[in-house]
C-alpha positions in Angstrom: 0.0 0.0 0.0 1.3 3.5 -0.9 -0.3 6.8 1.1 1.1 10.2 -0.3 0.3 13.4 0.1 2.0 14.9 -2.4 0.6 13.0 -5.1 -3.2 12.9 -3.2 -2.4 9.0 -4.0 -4.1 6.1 -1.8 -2.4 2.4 -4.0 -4.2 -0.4 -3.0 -2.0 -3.7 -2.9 -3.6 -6.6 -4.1 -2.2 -9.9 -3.7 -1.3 -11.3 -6.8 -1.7 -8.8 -9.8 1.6 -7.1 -10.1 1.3 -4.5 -7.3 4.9 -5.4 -6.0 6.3 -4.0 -9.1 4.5 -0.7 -9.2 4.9 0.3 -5.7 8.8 -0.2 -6.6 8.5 1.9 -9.8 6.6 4.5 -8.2 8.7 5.1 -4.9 11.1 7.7 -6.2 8.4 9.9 -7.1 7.1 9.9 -3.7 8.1 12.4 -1.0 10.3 10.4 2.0 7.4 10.8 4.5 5.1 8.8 2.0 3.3 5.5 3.7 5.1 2.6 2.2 4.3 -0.7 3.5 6.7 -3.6 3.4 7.2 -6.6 1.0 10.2 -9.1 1.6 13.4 -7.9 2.8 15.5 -9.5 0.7 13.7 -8.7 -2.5 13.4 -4.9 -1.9 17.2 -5.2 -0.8 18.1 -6.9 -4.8 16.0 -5.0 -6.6 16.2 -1.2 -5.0 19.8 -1.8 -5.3 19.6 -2.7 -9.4 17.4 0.5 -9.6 19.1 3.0 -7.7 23.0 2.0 -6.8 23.4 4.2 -3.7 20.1 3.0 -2.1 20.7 1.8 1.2 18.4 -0.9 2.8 16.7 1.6 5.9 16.5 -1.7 8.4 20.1 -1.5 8.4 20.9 1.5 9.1 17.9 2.8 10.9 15.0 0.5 11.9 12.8 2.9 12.7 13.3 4.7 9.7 10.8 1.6 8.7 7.9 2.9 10.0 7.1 3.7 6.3 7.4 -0.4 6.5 6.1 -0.7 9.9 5.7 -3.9 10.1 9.1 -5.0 9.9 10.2 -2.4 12.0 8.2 -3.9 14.6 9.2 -7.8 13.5 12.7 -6.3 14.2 12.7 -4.5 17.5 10.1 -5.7 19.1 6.9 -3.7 19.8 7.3 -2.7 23.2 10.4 -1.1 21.9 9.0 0.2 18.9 6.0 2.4 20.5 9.0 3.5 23.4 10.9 5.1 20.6 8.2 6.5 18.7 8.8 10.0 19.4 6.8 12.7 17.8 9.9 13.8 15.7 10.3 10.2 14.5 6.4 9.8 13.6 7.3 13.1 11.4 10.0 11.4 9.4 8.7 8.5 9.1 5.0 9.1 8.3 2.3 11.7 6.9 2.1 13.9 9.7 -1.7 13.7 9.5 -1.9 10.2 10.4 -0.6 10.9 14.0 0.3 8.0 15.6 -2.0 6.1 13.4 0.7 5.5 10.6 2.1 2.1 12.4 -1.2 0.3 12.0 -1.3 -0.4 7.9 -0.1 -3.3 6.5 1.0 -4.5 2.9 -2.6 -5.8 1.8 -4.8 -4.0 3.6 -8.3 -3.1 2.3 -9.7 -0.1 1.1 -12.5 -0.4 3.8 -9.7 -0.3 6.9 -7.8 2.5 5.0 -10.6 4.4 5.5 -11.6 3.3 9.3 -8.2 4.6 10.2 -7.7 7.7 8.1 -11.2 8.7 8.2 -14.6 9.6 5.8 -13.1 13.0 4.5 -9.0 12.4 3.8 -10.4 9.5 2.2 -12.8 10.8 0.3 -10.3 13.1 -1.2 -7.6 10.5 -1.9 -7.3 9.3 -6.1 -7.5 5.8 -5.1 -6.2 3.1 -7.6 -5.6 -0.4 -7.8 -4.2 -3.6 -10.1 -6.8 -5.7 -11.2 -6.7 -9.0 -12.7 -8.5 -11.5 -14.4 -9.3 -14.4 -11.5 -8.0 -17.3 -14.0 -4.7 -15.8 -14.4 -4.4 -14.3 -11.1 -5.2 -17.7 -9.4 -2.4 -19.3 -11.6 0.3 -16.6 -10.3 -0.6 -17.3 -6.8 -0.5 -21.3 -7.3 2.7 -21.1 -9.1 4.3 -18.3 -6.4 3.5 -21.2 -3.7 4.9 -24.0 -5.3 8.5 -21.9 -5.2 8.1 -20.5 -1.7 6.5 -23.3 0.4 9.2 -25.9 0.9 6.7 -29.3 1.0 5.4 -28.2 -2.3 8.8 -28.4 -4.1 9.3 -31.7 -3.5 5.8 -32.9 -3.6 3.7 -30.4 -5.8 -0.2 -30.6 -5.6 -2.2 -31.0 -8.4 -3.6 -27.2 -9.3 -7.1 -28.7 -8.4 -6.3 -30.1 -5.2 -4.0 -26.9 -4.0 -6.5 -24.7 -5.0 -9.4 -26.4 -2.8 -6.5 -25.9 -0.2 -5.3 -22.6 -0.1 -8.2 -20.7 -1.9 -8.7 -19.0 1.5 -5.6 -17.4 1.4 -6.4 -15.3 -1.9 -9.4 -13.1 -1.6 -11.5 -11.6 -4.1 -10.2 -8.4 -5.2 -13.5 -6.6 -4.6 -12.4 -7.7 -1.0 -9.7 -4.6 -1.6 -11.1 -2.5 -3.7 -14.4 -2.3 -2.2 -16.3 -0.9 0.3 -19.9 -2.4 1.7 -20.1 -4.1 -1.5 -19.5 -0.5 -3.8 -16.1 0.5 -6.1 -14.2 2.5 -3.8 -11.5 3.0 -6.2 -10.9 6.2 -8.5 -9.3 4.0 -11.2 -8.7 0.3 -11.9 -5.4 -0.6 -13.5 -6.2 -3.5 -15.8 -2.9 -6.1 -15.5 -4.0 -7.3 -18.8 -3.4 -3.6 -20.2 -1.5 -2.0 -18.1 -0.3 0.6 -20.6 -2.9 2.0 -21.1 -3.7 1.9 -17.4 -0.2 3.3 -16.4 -0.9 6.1 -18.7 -4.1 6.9 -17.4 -2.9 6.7 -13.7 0.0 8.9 -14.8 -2.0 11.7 -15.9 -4.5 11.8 -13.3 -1.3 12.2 -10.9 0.9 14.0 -13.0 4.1 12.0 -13.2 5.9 11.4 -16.3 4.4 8.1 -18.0 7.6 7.2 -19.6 10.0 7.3 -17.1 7.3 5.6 -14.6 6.7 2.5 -17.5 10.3 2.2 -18.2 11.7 1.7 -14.4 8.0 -0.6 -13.8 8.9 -2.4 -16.8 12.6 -3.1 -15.2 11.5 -3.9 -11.9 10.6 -7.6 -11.3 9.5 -8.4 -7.9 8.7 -11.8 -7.7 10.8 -13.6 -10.6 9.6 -17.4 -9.9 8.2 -17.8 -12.6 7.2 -16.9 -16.1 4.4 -14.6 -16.6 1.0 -16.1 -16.9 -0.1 -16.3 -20.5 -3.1 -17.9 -22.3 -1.3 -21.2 -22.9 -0.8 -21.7 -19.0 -4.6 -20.3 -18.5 -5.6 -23.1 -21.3 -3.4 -25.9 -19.5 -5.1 -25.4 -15.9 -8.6 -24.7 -16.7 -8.7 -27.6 -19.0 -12.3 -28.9 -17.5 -15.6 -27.2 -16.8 -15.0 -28.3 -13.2 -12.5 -26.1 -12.0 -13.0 -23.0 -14.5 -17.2 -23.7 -12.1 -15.3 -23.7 -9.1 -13.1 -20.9 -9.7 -15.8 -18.9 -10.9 -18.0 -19.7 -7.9 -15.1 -18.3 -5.6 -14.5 -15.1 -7.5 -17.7 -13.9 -9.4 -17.8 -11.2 -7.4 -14.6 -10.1 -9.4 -16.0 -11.4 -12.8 -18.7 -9.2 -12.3 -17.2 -5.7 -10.8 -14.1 -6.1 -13.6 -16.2 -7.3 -16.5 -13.8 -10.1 -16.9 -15.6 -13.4 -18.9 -15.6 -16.9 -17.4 -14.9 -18.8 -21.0 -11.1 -19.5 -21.7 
């Protein structure tokens, strides 16, 4: 999740559509006391490095300088300690001044609907609010094929995509879970993943950064490089029967329906 004030910008982070990527691409147009909430340590470490040579990872030299990633800052030195240290100068670095103490409680996935509980009706009704979305085939695919690399039973002894997906499917909301709010769009724009230039250029004039610097470093940062991307071949391969492109659909019509996105393959 992104929160700036400079750019009026609320970026909601959903799992699974290419969010990782963006946030990356977009940090250096942010000011330094923008909200930035964590991903994995060692992948902002690789690829903030590739992007900008004289970055230097803030948990290392400055922990608290992560309350723009709260949560590891916490992970790290415990919260008792955390809170302790939280001075009022501190919460200015490190966070919109507006958000008070407030700016520790977001987290990298959180919802449009608890964005607004803790910043309030009116900043958030102000905020341009955007968000990746994705079609549910394709987006279900990335998150089977991110858990076969990161969860270490699963590389020895990989479930079928049926069987996982009866599994874990609790672990991958709808995106309308996100990007909604008591069951209406919350969001100012929706970034399409399946054209995202078009989207990119959209978002970049409604903000007003420059489009083609923005496409060229998202374009150059790769978050999560486990796999290839997901293309219509894969999409063909795993929806092969009318019992899991039913199931699927069951799970995430919400999203076929908000997005306009078609249940045939």
């Amino acid at each position: 999740m992104i929160l700036s004030e400079n750019l009026n910008l609320l970026f909601i982070k959903v799992p699974k559509t290419g969010s990782s990527s963006f946030e990356l691409a977009l940090a250096p147009e942010l000011e330094r006391t923008a909200l930035i909430t964590p991903i994995l340590q060692e992948e902002v470490n690789l690829q903030w490095k590739a992007l900008f040579p004289d970055f230097e990872p803030l948990w290392e030299k400055n922990p608290l300088r992560l309350a723009r990633s709260s949560y590891l800052a916490i992970k790290q030195l415990g919260l008792k300690t955390f809170l302790t240290r939280l001075s009022s100068d501190l919460r200015e670095q490190c966070g919109p001044a507006s958000l008070g103490t407030d700016f520790w409680r977001f987290y990298n996935h959180i919802s449009a609907g608890d964005v607004k509980a803790r910043i309030g009706r009116e900043k958030f009704s102000k905020l341009i609010k955007v968000a990746i979305v994705r079609h549910p085939y394709s987006r279900i695919i990335s998150a089977y094929r991110y858990r076969l690399q990161k969860v270490n039973s699963y590389k020895t002894n990989p479930p079928k995509f049926e069987d996982w997906f009866q599994r874990e499917k609790v672990l991958f909301r709808p995106i309308t879970y996100f990007t909604h709010i008591k069951k209406k769009n919350a969001l100012s724009l929706a970034i399409r993943y399946e054209d995202l230039d078009t989207g990119i250029k959209e978002f970049g004039d409604l903000v007003g950064i420059d489009t083609q610097l923005f496409v060229k470093r998202f374009k150059e940062t790769k978050i999560h490089l486990y796999a290839p991307p997901t293309t219509n071949d894969l999409i063909g391969k795993y929806f092969n029967s009318e019992r899991i492109q039913r199931e699927v659909y069951d799970e995430y019509k919400v999203d076929f329906a908000a997005f306009n996105y078609q249940q045939d393959v």
